[in-house]
Backbone as JSON Lines, residues from 0, in Angstrom:
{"i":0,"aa":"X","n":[12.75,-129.91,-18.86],"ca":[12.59,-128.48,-18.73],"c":[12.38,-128.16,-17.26]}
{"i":1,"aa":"X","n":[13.06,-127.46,-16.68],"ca":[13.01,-126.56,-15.59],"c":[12.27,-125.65,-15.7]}
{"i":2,"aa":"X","n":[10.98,-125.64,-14.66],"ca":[10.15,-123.95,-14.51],"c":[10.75,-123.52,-13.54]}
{"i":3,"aa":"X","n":[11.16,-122.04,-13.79],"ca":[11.53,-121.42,-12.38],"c":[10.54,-120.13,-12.24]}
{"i":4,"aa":"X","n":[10.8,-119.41,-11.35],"ca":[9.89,-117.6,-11.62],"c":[10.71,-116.8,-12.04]}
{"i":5,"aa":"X","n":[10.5,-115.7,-11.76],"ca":[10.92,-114.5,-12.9],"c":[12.6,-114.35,-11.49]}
{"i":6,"aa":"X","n":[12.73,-114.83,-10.61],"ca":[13.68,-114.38,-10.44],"c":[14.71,-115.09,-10.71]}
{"i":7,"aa":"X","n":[14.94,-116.4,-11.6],"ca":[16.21,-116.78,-12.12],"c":[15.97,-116.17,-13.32]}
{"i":8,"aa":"X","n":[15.2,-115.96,-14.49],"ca":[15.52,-114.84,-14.98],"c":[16.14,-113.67,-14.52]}
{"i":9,"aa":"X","n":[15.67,-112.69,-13.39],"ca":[16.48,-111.21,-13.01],"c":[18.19,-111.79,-12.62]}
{"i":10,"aa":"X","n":[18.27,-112.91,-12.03],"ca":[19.41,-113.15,-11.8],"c":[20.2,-113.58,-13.3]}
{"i":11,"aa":"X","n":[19.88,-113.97,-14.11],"ca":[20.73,-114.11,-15.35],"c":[20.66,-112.75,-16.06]}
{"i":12,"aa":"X","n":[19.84,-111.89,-15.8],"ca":[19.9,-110.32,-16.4],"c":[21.53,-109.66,-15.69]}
{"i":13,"aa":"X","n":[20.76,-110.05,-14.54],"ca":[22.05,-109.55,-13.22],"c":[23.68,-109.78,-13.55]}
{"i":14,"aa":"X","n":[23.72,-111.37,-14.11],"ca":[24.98,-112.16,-14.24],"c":[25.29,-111.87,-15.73]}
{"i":15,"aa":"X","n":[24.6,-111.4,-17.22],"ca":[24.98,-111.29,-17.99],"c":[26.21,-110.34,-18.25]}
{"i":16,"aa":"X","n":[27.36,-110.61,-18.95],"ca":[28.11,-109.83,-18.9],"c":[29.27,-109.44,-17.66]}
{"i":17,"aa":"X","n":[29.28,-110.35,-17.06],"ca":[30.15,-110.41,-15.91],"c":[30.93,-111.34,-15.23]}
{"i":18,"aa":"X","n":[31.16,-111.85,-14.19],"ca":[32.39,-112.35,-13.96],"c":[31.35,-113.61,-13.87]}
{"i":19,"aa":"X","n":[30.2,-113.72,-13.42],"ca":[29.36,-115.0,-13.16],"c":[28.49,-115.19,-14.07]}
{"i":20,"aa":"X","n":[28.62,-114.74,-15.57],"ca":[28.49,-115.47,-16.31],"c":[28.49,-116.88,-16.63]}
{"i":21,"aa":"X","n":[29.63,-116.99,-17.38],"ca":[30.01,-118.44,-17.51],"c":[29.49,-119.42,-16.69]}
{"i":22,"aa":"X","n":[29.35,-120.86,-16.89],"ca":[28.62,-121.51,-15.89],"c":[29.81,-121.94,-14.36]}
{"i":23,"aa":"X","n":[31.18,-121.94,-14.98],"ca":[32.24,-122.07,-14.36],"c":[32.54,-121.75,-13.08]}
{"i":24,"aa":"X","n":[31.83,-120.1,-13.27],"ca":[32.41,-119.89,-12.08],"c":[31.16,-119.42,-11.04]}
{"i":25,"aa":"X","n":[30.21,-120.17,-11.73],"ca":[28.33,-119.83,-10.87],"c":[29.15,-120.66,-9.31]}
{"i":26,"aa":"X","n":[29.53,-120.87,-8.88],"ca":[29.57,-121.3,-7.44],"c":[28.31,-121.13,-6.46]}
{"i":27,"aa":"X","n":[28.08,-121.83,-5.67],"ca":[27.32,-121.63,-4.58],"c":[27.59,-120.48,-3.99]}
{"i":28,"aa":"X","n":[29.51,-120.27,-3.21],"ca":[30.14,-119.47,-2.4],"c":[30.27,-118.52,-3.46]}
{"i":29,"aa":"X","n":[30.39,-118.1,-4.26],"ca":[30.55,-116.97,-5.34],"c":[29.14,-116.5,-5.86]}
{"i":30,"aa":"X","n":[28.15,-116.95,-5.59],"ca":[26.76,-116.67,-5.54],"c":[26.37,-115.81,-4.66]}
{"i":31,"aa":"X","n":[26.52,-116.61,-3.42],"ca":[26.15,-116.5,-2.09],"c":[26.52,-114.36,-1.75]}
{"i":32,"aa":"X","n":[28.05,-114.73,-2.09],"ca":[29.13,-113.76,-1.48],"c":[28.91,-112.37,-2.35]}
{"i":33,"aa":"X","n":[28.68,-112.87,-3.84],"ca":[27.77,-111.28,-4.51],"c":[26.37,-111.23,-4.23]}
{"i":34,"aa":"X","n":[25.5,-111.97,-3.82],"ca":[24.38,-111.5,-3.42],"c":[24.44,-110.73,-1.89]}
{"i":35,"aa":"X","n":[25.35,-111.55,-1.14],"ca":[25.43,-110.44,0.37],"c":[26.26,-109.42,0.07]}
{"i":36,"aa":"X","n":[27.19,-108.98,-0.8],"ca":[27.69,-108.22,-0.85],"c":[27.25,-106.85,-2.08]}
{"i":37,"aa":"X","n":[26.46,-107.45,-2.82],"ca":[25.55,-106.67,-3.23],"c":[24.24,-105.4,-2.68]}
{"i":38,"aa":"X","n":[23.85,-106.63,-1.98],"ca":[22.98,-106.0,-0.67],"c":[23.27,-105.06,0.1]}
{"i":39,"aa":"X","n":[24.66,-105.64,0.9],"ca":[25.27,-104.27,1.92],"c":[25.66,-103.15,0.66]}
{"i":40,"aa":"X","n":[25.6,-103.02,-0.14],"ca":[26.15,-101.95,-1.15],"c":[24.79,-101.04,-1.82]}
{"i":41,"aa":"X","n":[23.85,-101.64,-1.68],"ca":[22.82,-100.92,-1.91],"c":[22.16,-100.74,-0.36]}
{"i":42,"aa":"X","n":[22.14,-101.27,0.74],"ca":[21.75,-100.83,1.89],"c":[22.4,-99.94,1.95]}
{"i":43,"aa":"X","n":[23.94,-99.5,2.15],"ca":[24.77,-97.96,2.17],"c":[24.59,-97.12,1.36]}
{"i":44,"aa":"X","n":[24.03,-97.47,0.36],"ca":[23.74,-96.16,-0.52],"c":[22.45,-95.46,0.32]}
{"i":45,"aa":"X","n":[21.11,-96.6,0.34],"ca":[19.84,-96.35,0.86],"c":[19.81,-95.3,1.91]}
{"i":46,"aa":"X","n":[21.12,-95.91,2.66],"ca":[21.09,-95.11,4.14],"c":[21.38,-93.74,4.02]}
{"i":47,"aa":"X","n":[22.94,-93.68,3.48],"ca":[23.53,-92.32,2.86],"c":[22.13,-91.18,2.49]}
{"i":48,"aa":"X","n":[20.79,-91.74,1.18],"ca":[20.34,-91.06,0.84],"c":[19.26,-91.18,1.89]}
{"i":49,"aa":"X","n":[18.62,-91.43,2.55],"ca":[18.14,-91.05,3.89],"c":[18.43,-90.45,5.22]}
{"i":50,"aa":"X","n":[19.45,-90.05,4.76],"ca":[20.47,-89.03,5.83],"c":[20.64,-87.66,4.85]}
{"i":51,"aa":"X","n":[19.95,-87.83,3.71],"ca":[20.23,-86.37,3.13],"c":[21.46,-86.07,2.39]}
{"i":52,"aa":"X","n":[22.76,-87.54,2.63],"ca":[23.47,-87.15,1.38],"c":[23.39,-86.99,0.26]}
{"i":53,"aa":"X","n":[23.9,-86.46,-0.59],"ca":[24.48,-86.72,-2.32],"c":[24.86,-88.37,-2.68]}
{"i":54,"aa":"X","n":[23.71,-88.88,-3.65],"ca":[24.37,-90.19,-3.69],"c":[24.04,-90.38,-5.04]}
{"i":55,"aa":"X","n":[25.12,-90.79,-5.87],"ca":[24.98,-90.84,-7.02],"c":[24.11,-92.12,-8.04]}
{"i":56,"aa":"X","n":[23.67,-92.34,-8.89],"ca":[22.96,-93.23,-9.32],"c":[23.9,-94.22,-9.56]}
{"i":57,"aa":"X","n":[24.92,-94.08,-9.6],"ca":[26.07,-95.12,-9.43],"c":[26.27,-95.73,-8.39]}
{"i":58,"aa":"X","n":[26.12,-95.21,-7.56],"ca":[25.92,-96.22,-5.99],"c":[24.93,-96.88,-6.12]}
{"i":59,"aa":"X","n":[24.23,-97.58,-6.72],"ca":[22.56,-98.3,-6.61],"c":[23.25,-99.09,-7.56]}
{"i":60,"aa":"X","n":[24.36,-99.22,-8.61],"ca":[24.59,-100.74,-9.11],"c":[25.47,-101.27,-8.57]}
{"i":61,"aa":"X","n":[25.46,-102.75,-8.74],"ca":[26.77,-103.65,-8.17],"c":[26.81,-104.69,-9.25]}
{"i":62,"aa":"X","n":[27.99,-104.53,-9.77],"ca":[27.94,-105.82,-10.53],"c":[28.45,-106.92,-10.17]}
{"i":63,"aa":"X","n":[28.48,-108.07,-10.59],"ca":[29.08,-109.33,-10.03],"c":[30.17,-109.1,-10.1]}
{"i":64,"aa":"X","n":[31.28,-109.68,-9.06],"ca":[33.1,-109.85,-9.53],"c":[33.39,-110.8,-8.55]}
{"i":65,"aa":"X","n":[34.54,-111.48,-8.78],"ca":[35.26,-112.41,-8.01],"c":[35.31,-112.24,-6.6]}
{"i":66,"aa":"X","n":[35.05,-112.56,-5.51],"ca":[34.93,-112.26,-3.89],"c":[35.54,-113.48,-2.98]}
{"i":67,"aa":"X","n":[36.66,-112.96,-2.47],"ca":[37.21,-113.96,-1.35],"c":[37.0,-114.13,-0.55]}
């Protein structure tokens, strides 16, 4: 048995239902590349709504997908 903390749980909440599901395609580089690219996608929203734009609650998710 593996103990981990609650954040490989949030990350299998995160991955359910998506392209990094499966154990197949968990990659390191396919890990790596939706977590940084996740990030910059909620940092641009952050910013947008600290500048006083319109930003929809749809800009605050990212789901996992394939990244080259």
């Amino acid at each position: 048995q593996i103990w981990c903390g609650p954040a490989m749980a949030a990350f299998n909440d995160w991955a359910k239902g998506s392209y990094l599901e499966p154990l197949e395609n968990r990659t390191v580089v396919q890990i790596a590349k939706n977590l940084l690219e996740g990030a910059a996608v909620l940092t641009r929203a952050h910013q947008l709504r600290s500048y006083g734009a319109p930003v929809s609650q749809e800009a605050f998710r990212f789901a996992p997908r394939p990244l080259d």
